[in-house]
C-alpha positions as CSV (number, residue, x, y, z in Angstrom):
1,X,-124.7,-140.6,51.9
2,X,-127.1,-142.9,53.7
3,X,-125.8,-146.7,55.0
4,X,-127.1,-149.9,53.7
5,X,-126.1,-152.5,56.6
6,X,-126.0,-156.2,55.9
7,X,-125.1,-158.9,59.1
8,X,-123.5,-162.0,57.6
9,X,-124.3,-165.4,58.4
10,X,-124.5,-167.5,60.3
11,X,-127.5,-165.5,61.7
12,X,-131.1,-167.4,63.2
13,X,-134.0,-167.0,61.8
14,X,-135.5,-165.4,64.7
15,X,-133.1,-162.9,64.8
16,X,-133.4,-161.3,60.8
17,X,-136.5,-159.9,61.4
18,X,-135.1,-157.5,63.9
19,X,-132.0,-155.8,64.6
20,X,-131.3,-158.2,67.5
21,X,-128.0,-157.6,69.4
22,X,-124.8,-159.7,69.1
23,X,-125.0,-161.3,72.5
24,X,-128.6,-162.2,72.3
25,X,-127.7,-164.1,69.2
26,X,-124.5,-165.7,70.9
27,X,-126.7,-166.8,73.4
28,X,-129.3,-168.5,70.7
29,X,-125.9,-170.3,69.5
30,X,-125.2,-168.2,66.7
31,X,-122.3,-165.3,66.0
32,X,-123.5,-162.1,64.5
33,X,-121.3,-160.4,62.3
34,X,-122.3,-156.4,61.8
35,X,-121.1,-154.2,58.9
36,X,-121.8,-150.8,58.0
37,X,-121.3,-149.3,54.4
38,X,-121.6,-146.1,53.5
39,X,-123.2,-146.0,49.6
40,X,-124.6,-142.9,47.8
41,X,-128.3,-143.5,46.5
42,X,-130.3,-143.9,49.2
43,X,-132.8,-141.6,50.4
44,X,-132.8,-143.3,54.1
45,X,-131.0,-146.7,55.4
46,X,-131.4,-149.8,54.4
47,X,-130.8,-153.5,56.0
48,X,-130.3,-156.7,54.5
49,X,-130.1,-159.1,57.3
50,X,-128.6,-162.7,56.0
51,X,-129.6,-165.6,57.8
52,X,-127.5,-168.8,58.7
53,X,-128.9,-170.6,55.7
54,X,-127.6,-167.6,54.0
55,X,-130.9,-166.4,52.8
56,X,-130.9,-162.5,52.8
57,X,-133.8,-160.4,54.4
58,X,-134.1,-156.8,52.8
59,X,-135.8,-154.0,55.1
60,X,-136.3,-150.6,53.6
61,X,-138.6,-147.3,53.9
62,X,-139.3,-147.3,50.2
63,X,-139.7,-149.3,47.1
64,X,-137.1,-147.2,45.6
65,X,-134.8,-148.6,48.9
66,X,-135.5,-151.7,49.0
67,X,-135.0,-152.4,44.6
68,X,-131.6,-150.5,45.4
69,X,-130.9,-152.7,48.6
70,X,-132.1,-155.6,46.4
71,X,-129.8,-154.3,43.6
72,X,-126.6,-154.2,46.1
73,X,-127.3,-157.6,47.0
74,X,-127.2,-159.5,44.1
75,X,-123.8,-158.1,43.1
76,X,-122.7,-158.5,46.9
77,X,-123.4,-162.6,46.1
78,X,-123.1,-162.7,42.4
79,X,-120.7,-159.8,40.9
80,X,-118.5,-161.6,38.3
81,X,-121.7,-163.7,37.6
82,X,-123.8,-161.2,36.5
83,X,-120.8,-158.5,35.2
84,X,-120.3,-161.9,32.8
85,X,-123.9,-161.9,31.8
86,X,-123.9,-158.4,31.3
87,X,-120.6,-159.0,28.8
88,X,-122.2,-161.9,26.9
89,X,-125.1,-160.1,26.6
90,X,-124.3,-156.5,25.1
91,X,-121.9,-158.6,23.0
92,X,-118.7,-156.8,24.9
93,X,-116.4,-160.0,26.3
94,X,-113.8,-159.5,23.6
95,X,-113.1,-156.2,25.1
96,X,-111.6,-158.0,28.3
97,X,-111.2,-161.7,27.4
98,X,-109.4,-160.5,23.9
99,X,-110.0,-161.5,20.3
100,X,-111.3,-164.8,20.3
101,X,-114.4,-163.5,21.6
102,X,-115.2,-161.2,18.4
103,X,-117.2,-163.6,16.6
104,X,-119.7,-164.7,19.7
105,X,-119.9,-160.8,20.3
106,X,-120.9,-160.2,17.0
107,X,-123.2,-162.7,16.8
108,X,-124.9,-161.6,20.0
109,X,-124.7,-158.1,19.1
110,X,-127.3,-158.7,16.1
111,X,-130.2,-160.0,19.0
112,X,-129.9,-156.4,21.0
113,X,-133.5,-154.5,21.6
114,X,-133.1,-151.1,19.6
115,X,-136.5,-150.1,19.4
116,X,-138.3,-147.2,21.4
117,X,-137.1,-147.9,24.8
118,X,-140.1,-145.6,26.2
119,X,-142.7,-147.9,24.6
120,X,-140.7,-151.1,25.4
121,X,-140.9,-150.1,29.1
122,X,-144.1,-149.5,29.4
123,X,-144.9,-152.3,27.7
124,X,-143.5,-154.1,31.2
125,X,-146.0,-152.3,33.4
126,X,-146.4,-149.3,35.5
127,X,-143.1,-148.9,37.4
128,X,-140.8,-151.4,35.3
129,X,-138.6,-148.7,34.3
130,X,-137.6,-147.0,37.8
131,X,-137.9,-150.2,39.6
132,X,-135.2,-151.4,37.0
133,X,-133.0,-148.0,37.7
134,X,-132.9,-148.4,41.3
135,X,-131.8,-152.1,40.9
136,X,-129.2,-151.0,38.4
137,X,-128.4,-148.4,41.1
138,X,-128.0,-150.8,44.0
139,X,-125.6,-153.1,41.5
140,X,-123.7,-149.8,40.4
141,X,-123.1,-148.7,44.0
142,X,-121.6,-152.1,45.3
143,X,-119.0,-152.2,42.2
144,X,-118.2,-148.5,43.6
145,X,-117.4,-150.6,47.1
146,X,-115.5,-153.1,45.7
147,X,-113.3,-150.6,43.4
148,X,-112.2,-148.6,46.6
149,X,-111.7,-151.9,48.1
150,X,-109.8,-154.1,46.6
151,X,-109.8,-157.0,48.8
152,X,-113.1,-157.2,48.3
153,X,-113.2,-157.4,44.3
154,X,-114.0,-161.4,44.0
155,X,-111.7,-163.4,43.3
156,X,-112.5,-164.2,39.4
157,X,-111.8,-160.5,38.5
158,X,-108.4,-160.3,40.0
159,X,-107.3,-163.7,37.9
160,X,-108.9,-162.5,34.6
161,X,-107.2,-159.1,35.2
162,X,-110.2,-157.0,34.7
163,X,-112.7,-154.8,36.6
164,X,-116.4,-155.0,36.8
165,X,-118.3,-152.4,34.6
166,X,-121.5,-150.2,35.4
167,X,-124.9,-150.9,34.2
168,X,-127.4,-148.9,32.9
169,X,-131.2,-149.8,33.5
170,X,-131.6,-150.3,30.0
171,X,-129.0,-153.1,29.9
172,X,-131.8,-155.2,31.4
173,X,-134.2,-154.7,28.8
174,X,-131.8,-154.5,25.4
175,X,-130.5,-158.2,26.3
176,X,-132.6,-160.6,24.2
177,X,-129.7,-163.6,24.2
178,X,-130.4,-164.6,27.7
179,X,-134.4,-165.6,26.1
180,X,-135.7,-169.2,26.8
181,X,-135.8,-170.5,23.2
182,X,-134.8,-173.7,23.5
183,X,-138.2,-175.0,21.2
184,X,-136.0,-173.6,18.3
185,X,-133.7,-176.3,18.0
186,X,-136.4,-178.7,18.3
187,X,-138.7,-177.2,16.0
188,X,-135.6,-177.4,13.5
189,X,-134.9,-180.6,14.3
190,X,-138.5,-181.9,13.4
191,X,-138.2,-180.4,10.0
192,X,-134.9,-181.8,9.9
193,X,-136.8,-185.5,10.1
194,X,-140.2,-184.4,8.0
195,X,-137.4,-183.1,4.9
196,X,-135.8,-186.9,5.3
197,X,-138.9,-189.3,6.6
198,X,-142.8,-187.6,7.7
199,X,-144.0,-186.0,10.5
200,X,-144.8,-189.2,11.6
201,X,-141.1,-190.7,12.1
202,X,-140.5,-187.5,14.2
203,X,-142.5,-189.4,17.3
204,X,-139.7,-191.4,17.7
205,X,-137.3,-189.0,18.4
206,X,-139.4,-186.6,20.4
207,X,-143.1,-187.4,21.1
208,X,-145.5,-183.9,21.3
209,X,-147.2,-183.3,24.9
210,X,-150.0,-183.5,25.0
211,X,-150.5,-185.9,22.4
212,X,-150.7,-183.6,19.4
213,X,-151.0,-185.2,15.5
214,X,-148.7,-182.8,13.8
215,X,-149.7,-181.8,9.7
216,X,-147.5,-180.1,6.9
217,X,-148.9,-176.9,5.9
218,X,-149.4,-177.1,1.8
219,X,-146.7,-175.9,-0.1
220,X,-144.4,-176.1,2.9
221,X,-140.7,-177.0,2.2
222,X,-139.4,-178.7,5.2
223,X,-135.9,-179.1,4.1
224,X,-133.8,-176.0,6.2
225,X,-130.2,-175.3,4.9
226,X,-127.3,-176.1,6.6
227,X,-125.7,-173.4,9.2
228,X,-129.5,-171.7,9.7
229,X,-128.4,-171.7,13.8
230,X,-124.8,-170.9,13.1
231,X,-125.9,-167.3,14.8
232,X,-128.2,-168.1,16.8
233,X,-126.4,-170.6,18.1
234,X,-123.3,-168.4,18.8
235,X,-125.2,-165.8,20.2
236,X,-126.8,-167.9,22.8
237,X,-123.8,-170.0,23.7
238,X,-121.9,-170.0,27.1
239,X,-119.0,-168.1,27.8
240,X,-115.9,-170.8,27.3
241,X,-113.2,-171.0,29.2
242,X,-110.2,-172.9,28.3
243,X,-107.5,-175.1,31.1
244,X,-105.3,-173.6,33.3
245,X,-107.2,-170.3,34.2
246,X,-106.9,-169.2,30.2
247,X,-109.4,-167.7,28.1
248,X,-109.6,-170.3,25.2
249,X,-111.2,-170.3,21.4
250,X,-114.6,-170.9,20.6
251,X,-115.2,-173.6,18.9
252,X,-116.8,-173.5,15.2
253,X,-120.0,-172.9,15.7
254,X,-122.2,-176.4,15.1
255,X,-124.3,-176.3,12.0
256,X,-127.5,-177.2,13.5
257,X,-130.0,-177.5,10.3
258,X,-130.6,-179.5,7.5
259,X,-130.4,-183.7,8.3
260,X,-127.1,-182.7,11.4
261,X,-129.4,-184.8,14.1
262,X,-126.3,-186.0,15.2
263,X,-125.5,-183.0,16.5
264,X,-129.1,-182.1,17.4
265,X,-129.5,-185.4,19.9
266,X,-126.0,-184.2,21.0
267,X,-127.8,-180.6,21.9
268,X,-130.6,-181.9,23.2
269,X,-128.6,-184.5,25.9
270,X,-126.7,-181.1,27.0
271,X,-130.1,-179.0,28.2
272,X,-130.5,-177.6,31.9
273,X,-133.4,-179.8,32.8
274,X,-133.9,-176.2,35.8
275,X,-132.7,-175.0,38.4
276,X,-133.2,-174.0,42.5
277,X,-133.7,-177.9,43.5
278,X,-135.0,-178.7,46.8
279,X,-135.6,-181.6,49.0
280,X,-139.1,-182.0,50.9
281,X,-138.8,-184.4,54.1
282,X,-141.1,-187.1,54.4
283,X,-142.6,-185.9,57.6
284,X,-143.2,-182.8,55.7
285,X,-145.5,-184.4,52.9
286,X,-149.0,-185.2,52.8
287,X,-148.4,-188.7,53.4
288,X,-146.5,-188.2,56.8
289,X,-143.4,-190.1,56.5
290,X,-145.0,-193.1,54.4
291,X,-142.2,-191.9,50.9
292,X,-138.9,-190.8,50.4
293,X,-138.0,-187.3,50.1
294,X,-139.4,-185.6,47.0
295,X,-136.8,-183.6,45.2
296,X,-138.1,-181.2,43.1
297,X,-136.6,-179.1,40.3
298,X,-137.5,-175.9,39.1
299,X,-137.3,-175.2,35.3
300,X,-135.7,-171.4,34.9
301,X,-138.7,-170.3,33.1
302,X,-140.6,-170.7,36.0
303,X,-138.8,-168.7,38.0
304,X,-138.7,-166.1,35.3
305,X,-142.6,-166.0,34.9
306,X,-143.7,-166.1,38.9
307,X,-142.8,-164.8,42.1
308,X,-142.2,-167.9,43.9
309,X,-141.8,-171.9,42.9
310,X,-145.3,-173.3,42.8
């Protein structure tokens, strides 16, 4: 049993990159707060040291440590998040949010990975696999903390009445629902308007960019049937929740094909323009002070596809 010890906020800066004491950072105007936890897993200690923007710092003597460490601290800040994800994605919510769930679990269910794991893994680099495992390791132990303490189990577990499951490394890879495929609707919807108009009429409901002149292959129908997203669209949807706390229904599933661009436009107004938004001050931009803030947003695939916001 080695410990992995994380000081909550509100910490300074200054004082993450070292394991300053509690009166040095009462005298910067800040209160340290110090916990120790013992977690099996570790082959030496590990720190994450949060600071009072609530941005955690993780300090280990090993990769292995610090994907663990990193591991433990996404569950620490986003358990029933990610627990939920998990659910959706494996296709198991029905087992804890009951029978209305069967038909979006089935649906996802059908978008599982079950090729060769060993070549799909290595087919993410040298090292995706055990960097993957120590991750799921770190999530793993930190449910272990919370089931011994109860207190700590957040507070959407204890109102759903369930408890959050283990992972397996794999889990990360098998999940295909979570994939950025928002072009499909589009894509359908453009055939939707080339089977009732031309290619043409498609610029006014969604112009190409760059400035591309779109052509129909030869022989190609463009008319989809109805209900060719009904699955898709199930499988990809949000986990619902009804009023009052209660696990409610999905809703048919909406038959995005054929001429539905009602339903289409009503998709498209609904999309997560991105994510992580930030504000840059004026004195911080190139003009010094001459603009107003710049707020910038940025789009989840980004952040899937790079290290840091560019």
């Amino acid at each position: 049993m080695n410990s992995l010890r994380h000081l909550l906020p509100p910490l300074l800066v200054a004082i993450a990159a070292s394991a300053a004491s509690a009166a040095t950072a009462a005298a910067a105007g800040a209160t340290a707060t110090s916990q120790t936890i013992q977690v099996a897993g570790l082959a030496q200690g590990a720190e994450i040291l949060v600071d009072r923007w609530g941005v955690p710092h993780i300090y280990a003597q090993s990769q292995d440590d610090a994907f663990f460490a990193q591991g433990f601290n996404a569950a620490r800040d986003r358990l029933f998040q990610i627990d939920l994800w998990r659910r959706r994605g494996l296709g198991e919510l029905a087992s804890v949010f009951g029978p209305a769930y069967v038909e979006q679990d089935k649906a996802t269910r059908l978008f599982l990975y079950r090729g060769d794991m060993q070549k799909e893994w290595q087919s993410y680099g040298k090292g995706a696999q055990r960097i993957s495992e120590r991750f799921v390791a770190g999530i793993n132990a930190y449910v272990d903390v919370v089931l011994k303490t109860p207190a700590a189990l957040p507070f959407e577990f204890r109102q759903a009445g369930y408890v959050p499951a283990k992972w397996k490394a794999e889990d990360v890879v098998r999940i295909r629902s979570h994939g950025l495929t928002r072009n499909l609707t589009l894509e359908v919807a453009r055939a939707a308007v080339a089977c009732n108009a031309t290619l043409a009429a498609d610029q006014v409901r969604a112009s190409l960019q760059p400035a591309w002149k779109t052509a129909l292959p030869a022989g190609l129908d463009p008319c989809l049937p109805a209900g060719l997203l009904d699955v898709f669209k199930l499988a990809t949807n949000n986990v619902l929740f009804g009023a009052e706390h209660k696990i409610a229904a999905l809703d048919a599933p909406r038959r995005l094909a054929g001429a539905d661009l009602d339903a289409q436009r009503m998709e498209e107004s609904n999309i997560m323009e991105g994510s992580n938004n930030w504000v840059v001050a004026p004195s911080k931009s190139a003009t010094g002070g001459r603009s107003w803030p710049t707020i910038r947003t940025v789009p989840i695939q980004c952040l899937r596809c790079a290290t840091s916001p560019t």
